[in-house]
C-alpha positions in Angstrom: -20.9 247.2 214.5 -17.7 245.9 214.6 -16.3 242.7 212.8 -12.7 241.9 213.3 -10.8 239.3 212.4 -6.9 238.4 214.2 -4.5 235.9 212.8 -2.1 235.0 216.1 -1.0 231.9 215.8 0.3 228.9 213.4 -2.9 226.7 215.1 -5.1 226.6 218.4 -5.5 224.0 221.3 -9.0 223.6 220.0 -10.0 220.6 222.4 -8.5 222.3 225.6 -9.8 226.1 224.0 -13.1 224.5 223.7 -13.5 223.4 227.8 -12.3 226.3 228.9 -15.1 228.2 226.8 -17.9 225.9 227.8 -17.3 227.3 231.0 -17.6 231.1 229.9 -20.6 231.0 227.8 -22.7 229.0 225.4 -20.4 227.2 222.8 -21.0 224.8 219.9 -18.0 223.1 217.7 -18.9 223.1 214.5 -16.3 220.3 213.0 -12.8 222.0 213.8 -14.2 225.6 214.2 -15.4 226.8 217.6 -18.2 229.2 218.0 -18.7 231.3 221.2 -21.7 233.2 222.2 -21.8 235.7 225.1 -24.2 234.8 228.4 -24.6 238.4 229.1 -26.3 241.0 227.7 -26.6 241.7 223.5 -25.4 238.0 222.3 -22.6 238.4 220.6 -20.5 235.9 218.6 -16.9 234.8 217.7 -15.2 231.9 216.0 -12.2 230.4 217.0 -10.7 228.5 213.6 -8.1 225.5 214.3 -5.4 227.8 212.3 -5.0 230.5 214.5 -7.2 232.7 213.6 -10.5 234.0 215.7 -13.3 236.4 214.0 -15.0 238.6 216.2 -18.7 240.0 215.3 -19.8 243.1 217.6 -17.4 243.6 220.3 -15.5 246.5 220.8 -12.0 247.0 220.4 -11.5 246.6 224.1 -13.4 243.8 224.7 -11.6 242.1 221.4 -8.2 242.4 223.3 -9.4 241.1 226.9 -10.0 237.7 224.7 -7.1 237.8 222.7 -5.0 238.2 225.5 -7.0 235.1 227.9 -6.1 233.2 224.3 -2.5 233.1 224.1 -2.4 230.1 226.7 -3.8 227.9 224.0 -1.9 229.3 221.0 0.8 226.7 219.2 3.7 229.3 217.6 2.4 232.8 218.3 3.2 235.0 215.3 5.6 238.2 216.4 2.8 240.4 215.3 -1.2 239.3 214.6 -2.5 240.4 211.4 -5.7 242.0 211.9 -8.8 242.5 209.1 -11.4 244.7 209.8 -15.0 245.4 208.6 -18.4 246.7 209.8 -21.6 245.2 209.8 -25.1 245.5 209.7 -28.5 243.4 208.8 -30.6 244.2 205.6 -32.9 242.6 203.2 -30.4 240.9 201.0 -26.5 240.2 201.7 -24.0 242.5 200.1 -20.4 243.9 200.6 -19.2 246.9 199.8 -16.4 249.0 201.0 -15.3 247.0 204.0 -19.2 247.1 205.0 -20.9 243.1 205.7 -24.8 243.7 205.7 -26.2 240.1 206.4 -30.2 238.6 205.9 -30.2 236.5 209.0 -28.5 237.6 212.6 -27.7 233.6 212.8 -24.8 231.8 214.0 -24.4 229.8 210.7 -24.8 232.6 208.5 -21.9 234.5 210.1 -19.9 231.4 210.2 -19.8 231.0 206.8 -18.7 234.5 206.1 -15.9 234.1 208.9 -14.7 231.0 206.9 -13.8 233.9 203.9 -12.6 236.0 206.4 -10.7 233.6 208.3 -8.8 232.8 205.2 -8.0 235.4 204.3 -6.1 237.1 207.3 -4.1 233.6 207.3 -3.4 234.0 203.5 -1.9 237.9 204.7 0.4 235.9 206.8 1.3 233.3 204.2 2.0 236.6 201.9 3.9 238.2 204.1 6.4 235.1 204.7 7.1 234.6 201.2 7.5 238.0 200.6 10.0 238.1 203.1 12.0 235.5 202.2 12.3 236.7 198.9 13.6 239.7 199.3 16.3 238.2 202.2 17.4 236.1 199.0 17.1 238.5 196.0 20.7 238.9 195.8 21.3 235.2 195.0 20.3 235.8 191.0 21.5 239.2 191.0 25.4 238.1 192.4 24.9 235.1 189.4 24.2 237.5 186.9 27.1 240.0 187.7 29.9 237.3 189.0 28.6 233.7 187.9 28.5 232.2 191.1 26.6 232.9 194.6 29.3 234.7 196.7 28.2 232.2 200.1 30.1 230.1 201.7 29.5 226.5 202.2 27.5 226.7 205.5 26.1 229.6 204.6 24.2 228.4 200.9 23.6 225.3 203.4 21.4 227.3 205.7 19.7 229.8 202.8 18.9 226.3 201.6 17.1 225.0 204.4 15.2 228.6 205.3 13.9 228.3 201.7 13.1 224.7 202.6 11.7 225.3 205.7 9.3 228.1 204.6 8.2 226.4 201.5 7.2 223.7 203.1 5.5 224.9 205.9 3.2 226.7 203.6 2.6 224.0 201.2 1.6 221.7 204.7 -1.2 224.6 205.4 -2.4 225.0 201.7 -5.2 223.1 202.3 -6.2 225.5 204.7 -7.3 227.6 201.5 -9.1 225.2 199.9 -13.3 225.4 200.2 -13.8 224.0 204.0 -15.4 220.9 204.2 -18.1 222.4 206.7 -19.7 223.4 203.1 -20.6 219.4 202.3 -23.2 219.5 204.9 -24.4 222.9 204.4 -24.5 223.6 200.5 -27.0 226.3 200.5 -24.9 228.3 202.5 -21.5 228.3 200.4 -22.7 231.2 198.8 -22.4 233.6 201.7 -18.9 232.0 201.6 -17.9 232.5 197.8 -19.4 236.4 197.9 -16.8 236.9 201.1 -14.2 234.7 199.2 -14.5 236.7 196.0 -14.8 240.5 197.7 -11.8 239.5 199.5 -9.7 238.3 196.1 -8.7 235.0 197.9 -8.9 232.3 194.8 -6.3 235.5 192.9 -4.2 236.0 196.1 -3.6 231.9 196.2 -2.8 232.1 192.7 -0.3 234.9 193.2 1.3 232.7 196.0 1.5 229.7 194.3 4.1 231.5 191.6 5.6 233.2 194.8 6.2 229.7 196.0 7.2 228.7 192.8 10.3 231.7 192.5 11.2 230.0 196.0 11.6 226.6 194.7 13.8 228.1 191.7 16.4 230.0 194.5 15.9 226.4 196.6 17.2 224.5 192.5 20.0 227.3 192.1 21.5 226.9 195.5 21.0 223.3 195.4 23.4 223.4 192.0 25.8 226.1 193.4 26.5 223.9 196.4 26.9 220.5 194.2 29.1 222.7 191.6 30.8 223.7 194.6 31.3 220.2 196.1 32.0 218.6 192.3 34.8 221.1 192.1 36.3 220.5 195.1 36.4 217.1 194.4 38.2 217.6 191.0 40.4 220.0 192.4 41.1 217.0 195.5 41.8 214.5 192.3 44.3 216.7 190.2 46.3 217.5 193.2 46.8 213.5 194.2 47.7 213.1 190.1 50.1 215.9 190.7 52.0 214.1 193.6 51.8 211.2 191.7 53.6 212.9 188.7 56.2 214.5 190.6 57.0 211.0 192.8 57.4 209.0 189.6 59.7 211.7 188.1 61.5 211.7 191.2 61.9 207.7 191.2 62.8 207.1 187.6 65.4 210.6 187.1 66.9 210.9 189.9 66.5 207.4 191.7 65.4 209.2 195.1 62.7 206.9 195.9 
């Protein structure tokens, strides 16, 4: 069977997500995270996280699109493109993962929840990769053109609006962080993080964040170096200002006291 997660979104409506649900099959909100369960036939079940991101468990591909397409009403800045995670799953005596392959003990809601937290996470940490990874390659040239002139080869409005993309994407990852962090649902239901940290661990999470965090780190460095450029840039035009008004001066007072002109 199928388990698919899709990242769409920067967040979901959840409260206005959640009453349209109630009124399409049985659905429980467990804190921030809304779980749907088919009326009809083999129940089925899929989570809808606050983040954007929904993880399917036994629909088919087709059915998976029908909802994904009935959730972009309640989507809050859809990505260009979802990313999408995939695995199969099946139930066994004991819970293991191996090669893309989720064999669960229980057939539970809370049991699959806790694995879709992992899961959840991840696909949104994809995105988070792919962002920085993007802006660092669109700004690679700012060390190189250092290195081989001295100075960043951008003009005033330009190193102005580098600086604010670099801004902008920094900060809008550092606002989400937290949505990495071990969720809170955890508190209440302790004997259940492990389901969470064998997902979490199969899945290379806790390494990816680290990875990012020096990512984010590089981008703060290009954010200090085009910070300095554009204060180097304004100090000299300042200084420049200043010897041209001592210049005038010079040249007026030689002009007054030689040759009595003024």
């Amino acid at each position: 069977m199928r388990c698919t997660c899709y990242c769409t979104a920067t967040s979901y409506d959840i409260p206005r997500l959640s009453q349209m649900l109630q009124m399409t099959g049985t659905t429980q909100l467990f804190r921030e995270v809304i779980h749907s369960q088919t009326k009809e036939g083999t129940k089925r079940d899929v989570f809808y996280f606050p983040y954007g991101a929904v993880v399917f468990w036994g629909f088919s591909e087709e059915e998976e699109k029908e909802l994904l397409t009935s959730l972009k009403k309640f989507e809050k800045e859809p990505l260009p493109k979802p990313e999408v995670d995939e695995f199969t799953f099946a139930y066994g005596d004991k819970m293991k993962i191996q090669e893309d392959e989720i064999v669960l003990q229980k057939k539970d809601a809370l049991t699959k929840l806790s694995t879709s937290y992992a899961i959840a996470q991840s696909v949104k940490l994809t995105v988070f990769e792919e962002t920085v990874s993007r802006t660092i390659e669109h700004s690679k040239q700012i060390p190189r053109n250092l290195a081989d002139v001295g100075k960043i080869p951008l003009s005033r409005k330009e190193t102005s609006r580098k600086m604010g993309e670099l801004f902008m994407e920094r900060s809008y990852i550092n606002l989400h962080s937290e949505i990495l962090d071990t969720p809170e649902f955890f508190w209440e239901h302790a004997e259940l993080e492990p389901l969470y940290r064998r997902m979490f661990y199969y899945l290379d999470v806790g390494k990816r964040v680290e990875l990012l965090n020096r990512r984010l780190a590089l981008m703060h460095e290009l954010y200090e170096i085009l910070s300095n450029e554009l204060n180097h840039e304004q100090s000299s035009r300042l200084e420049m200002t200043i010897i041209i008004l001592i210049v005038i001066e010079v040249v007026l007072a030689l002009l007054r006291d030689l040759f009595h002109l003024i």
